[in-house]
C-alpha positions as CSV (number, residue, x, y, z in Angstrom):
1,X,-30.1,64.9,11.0
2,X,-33.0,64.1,9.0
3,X,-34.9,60.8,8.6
4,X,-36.1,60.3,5.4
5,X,-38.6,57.3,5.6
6,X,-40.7,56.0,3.2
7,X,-43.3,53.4,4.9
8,X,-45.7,53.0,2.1
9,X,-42.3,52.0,-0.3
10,X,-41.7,49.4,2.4
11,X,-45.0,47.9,2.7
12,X,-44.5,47.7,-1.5
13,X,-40.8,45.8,-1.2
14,X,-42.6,43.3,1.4
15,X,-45.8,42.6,-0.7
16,X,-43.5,42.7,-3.8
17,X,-41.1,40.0,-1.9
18,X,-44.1,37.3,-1.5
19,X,-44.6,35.6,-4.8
20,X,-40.9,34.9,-4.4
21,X,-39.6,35.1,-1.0
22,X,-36.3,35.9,0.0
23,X,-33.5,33.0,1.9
24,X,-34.6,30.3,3.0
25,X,-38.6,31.4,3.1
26,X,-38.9,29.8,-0.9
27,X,-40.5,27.0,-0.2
28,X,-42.7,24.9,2.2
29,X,-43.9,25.8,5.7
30,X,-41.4,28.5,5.9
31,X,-42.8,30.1,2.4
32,X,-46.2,29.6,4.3
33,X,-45.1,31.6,7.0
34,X,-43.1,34.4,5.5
35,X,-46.3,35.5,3.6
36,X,-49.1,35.0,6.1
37,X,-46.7,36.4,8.7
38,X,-46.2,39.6,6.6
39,X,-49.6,40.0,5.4
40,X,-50.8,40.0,9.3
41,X,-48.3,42.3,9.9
42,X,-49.4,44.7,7.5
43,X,-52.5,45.0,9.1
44,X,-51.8,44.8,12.6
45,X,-49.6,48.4,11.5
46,X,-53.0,49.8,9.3
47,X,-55.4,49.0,12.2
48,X,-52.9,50.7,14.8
49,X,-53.2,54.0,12.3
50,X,-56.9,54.6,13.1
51,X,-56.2,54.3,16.5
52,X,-54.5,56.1,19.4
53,X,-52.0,55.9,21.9
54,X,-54.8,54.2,24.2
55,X,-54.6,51.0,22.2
56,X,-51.8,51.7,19.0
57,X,-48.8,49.9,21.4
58,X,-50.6,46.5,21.4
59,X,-51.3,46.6,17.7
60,X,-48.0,47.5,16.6
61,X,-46.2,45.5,18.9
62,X,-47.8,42.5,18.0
63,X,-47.6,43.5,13.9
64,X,-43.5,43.6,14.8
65,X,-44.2,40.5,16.5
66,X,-45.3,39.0,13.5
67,X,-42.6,40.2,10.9
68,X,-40.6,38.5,13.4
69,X,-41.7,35.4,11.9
70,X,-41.0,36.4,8.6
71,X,-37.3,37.3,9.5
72,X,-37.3,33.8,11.2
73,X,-38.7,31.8,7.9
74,X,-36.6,33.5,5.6
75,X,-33.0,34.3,7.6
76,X,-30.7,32.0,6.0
77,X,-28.6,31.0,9.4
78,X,-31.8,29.2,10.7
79,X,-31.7,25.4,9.5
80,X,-34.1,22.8,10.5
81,X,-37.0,23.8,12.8
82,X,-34.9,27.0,14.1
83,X,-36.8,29.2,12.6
84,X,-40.4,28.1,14.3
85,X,-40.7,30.8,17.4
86,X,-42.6,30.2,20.0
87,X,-43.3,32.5,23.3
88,X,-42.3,36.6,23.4
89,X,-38.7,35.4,25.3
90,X,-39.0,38.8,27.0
91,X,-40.7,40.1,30.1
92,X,-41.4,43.3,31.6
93,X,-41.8,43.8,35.2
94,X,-41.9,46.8,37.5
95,X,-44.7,48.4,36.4
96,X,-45.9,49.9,40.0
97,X,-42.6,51.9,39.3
98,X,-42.1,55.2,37.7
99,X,-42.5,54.3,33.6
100,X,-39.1,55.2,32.7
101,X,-38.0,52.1,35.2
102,X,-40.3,49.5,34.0
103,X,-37.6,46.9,33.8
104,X,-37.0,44.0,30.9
105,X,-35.5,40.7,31.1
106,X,-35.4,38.2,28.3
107,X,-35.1,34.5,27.9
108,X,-31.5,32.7,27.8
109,X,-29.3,32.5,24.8
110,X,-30.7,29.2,22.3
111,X,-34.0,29.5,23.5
112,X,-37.3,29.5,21.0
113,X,-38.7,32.6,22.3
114,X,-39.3,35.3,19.4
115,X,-37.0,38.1,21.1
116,X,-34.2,35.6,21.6
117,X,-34.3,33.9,18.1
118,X,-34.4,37.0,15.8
119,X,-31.8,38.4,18.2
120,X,-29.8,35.6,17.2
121,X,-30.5,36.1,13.6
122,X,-29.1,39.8,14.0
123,X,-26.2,39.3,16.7
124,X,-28.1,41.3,18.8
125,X,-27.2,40.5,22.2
126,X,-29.5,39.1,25.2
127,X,-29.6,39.6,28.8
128,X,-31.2,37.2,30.6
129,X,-32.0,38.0,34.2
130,X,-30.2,41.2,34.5
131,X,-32.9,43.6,34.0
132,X,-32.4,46.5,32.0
133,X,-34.4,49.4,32.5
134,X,-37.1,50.8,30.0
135,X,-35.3,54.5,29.7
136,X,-32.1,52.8,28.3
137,X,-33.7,50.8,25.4
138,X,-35.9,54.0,25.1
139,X,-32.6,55.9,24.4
140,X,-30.9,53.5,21.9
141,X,-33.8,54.6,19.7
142,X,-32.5,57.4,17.0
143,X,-36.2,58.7,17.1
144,X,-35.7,59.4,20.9
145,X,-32.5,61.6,20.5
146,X,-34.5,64.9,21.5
147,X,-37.5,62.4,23.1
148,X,-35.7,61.9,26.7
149,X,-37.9,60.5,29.7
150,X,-36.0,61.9,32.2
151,X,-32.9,64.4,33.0
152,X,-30.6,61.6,33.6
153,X,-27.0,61.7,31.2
154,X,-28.0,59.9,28.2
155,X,-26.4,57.4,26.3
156,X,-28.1,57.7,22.7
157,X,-27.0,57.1,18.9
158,X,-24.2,59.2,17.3
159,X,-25.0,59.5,13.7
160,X,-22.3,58.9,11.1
161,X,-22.0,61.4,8.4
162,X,-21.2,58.7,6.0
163,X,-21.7,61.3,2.9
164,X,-19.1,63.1,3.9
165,X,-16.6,60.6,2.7
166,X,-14.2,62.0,-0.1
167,X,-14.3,59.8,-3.7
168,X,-10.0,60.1,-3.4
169,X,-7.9,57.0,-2.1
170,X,-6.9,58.0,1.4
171,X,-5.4,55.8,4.4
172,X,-7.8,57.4,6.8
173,X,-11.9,57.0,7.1
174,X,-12.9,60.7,8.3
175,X,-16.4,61.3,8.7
176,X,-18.4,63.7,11.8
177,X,-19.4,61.6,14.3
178,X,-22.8,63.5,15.3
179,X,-25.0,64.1,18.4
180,X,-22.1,64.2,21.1
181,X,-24.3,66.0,24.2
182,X,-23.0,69.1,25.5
183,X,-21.9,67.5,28.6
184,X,-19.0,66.1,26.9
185,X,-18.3,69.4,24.9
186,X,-18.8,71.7,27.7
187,X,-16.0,69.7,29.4
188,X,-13.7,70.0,26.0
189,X,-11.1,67.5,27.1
190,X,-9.2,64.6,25.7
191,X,-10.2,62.5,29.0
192,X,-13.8,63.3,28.7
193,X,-14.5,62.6,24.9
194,X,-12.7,59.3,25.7
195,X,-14.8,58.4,29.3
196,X,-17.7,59.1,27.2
197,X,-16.7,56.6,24.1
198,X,-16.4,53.7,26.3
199,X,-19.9,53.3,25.6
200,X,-19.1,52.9,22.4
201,X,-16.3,50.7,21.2
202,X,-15.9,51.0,17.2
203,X,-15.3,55.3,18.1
204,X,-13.1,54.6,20.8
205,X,-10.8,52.7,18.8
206,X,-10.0,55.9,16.3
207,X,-6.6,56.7,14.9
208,X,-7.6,60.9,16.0
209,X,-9.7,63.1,15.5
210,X,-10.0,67.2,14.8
211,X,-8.2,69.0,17.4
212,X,-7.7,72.9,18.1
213,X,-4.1,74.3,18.6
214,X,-2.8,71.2,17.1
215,X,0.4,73.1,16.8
216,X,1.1,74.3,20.5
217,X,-0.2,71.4,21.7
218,X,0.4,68.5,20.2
219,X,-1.2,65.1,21.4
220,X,-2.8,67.2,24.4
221,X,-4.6,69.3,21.6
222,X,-8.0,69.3,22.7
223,X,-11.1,67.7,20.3
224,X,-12.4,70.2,18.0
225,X,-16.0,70.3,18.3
226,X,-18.6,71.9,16.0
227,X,-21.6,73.2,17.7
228,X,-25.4,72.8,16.8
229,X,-27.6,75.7,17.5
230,X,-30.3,73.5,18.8
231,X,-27.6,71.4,21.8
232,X,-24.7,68.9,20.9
233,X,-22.4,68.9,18.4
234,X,-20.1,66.6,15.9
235,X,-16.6,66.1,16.2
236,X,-14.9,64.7,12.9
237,X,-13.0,61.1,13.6
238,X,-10.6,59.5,11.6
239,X,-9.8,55.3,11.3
240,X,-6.5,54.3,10.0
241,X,-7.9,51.4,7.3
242,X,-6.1,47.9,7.5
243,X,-5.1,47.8,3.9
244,X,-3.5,51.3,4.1
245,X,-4.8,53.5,1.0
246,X,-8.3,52.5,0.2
247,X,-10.8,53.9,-1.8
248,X,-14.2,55.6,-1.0
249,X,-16.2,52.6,-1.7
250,X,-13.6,50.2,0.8
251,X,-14.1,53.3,3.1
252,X,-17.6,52.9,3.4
253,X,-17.8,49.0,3.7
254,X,-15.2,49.6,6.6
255,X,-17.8,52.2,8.1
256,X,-20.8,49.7,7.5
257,X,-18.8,47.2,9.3
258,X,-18.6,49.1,12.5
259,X,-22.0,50.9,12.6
260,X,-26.0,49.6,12.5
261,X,-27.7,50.7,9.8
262,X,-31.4,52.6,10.6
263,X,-33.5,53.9,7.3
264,X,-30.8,54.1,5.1
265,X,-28.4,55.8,7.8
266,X,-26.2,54.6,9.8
267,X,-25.3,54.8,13.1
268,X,-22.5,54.0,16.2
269,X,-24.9,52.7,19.0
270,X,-23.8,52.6,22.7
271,X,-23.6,49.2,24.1
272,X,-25.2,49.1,27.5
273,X,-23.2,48.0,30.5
274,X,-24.8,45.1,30.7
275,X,-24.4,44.0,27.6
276,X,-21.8,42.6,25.3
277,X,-22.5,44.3,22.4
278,X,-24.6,47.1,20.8
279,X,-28.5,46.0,20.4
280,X,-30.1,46.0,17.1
281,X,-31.6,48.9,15.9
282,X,-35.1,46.9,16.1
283,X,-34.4,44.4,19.0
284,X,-34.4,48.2,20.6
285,X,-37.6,48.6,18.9
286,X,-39.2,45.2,19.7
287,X,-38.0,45.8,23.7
288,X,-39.5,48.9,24.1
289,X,-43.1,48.4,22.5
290,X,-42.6,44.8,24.5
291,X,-43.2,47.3,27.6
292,X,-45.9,49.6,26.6
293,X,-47.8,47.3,25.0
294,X,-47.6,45.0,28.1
295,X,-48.3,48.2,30.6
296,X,-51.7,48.6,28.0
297,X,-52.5,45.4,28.5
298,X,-52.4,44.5,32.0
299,X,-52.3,47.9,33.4
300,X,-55.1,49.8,31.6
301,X,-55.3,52.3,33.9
302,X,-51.4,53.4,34.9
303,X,-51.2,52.9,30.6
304,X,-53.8,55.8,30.3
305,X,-52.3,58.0,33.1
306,X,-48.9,58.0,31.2
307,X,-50.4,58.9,27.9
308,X,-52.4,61.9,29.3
309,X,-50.7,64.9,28.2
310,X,-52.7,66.9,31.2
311,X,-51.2,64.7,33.9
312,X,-47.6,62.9,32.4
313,X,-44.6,64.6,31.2
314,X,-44.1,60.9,29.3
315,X,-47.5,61.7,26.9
316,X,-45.8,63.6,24.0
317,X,-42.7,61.5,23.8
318,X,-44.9,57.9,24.0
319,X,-47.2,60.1,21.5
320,X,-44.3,60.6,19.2
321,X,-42.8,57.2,19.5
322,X,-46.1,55.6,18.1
323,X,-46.5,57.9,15.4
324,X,-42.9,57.4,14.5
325,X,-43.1,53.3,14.6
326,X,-45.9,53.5,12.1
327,X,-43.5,54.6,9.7
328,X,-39.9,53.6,10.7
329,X,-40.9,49.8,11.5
330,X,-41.8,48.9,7.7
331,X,-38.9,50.0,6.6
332,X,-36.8,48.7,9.5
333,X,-38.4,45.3,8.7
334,X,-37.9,45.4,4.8
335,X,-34.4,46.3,5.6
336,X,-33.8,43.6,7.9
337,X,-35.3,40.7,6.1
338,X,-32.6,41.7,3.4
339,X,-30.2,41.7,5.5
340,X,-31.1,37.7,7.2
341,X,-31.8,36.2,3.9
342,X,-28.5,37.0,2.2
């Protein structure tokens, strides 16, 4: 899987969207917003760029804290004053603990806070005081698939292979569901492929899939995996589509239905135990540079120890995630205000 990302083509559709902005940001203190809002954004994201991992999370956090605000002003389910945030409506605690443990709560459901209203805006769920540890937000991150904090089973993103979707009418959406671990594959069985979908509901609830010795077996045939040279695999799933025969483009709306979409991808994304539903492609982003930039903040010190590649394994991945943020957050953003203001 590659991510194609073009973050200087965002920053162009957002500066573009400002004489005339999208939703509900057209007029008033809204329109107000949505541009200043955007433009700080902008530059919180070039100032993080000359900087490095010492001080980049608090820029970048804060520059997705402010595109928040533009979401808000221009998402069209946010009447009245809705759309005004005030407070982060997330807190990180746990930070004498090792850094993949750093735990998050957020605010209640219908509060003002910025997490909790733009969550609202995306039916992305909250938590409240359940706390939900920094390695599984880390994980729901498609940059992170081959980032992992510790050796702990993951739960991360399977990529559907939505261009694999045939142009003739067919009663069955097949596409490769991608990035199963070798856990499950090593194990090859019916009962472990479905143990492992539980995490995520729109797979489990398949018609079939690809199975080997179809014939001798029947419905005890096993899943028929295909293998990646670098780890994992993709098994190829089929949905039996309400209508019956559809075409390719009712296909793909029925795919888009049950997947997020990331940088023009799209995704099945595991929804945490605690959780109700799957997170938001960037309510997972917004979480997890919530934490670091808070652990750069207030604890300078443990901050710097983590990002030293000579003393943390942590330094490369953290490294990585802020280089990739730079460029997957414009776009992420540009995508999302479409998708509010419509």
């Amino acid at each position: 899987m590659y991510l194609d990302v073009d973050a200087d083509g965002a920053w162009e559709r957002l500066r573009a969207s400002r004489w005339n902005p999208p939703g509900r940001a057209g007029s008033g203190s809204r329109r107000k917003t949505y541009a200043a809002a955007l433009e700080q954004a902008e530059q919180m994201f070039r100032a993080a760029k000359a900087v490095g991992p010492a001080t980049r999370p608090l820029q970048v956090f804060y520059g997705l804290s402010q595109a928040g605000r533009a979401i808000a002003a221009a998402a069209v389910t946010l009447g009245g004053e809705d759309w005004r945030l005030v407070t982060h409506g997330i807190k990180a605690s746990g930070f004498d603990k090792p850094f993949p443990d750093i735990e998050l709560r957020t605010d209640a459901p219908g509060t003002h806070g910025s997490f909790v209203r733009v969550s609202q805006v995306l039916d992305s769920p909250v938590w409240e005081k359940d706390p939900v540890r920094l390695e599984a937000l880390w994980d729901l991150l498609p940059v992170n698939l081959t980032y992992p904090l510790t050796n702990r089973e993951r739960t991360t993103p399977l990529f559907a292979a939505a261009s694999s979707i045939h142009d003739e009418d067919h009663s069955l959406l097949s596409v490769p569901v991608c990035d199963i671990p070798d856990r499950v594959i090593d194990a090859g069985t019916r009962e472990a492929l479905a143990d492992f979908l539980t995490a995520y509901p729109a797979v489990a609830q398949h018609d079939s899939y690809v199975t080997i010795r179809t014939l001798s077996l029947g419905p005890a045939a096993p899943p028929d995996y295909t293998r990646y040279d670098h780890g994992g695999g993709e098994l190829v799933v089929n949905w039996a589509m309400p209508q019956g025969s559809a075409t390719a483009a009712e296909r793909r709306k029925h795919l888009r239905a049950m997947t997020r979409g990331y940088v023009g991808l799209r995704f099945f994304l595991p929804v945490l135990s605690s959780l109700k539903r799957e997170l938001h492609p960037l309510m997972a982003w917004w979480a997890v540079l919530y934490a670091l930039s808070m652990l750069a903040r207030y604890e300078p010190a443990s901050w710097v120890t983590n990002i030293s590649v000579d003393n943390s394994e942590h330094a490369v991945p953290i490294e990585r995630l802020l280089e990739r943020a730079l460029t997957h957050l414009p776009v992420l953003i540009a995508d999302t205000i479409a998708e509010v203001s419509t």
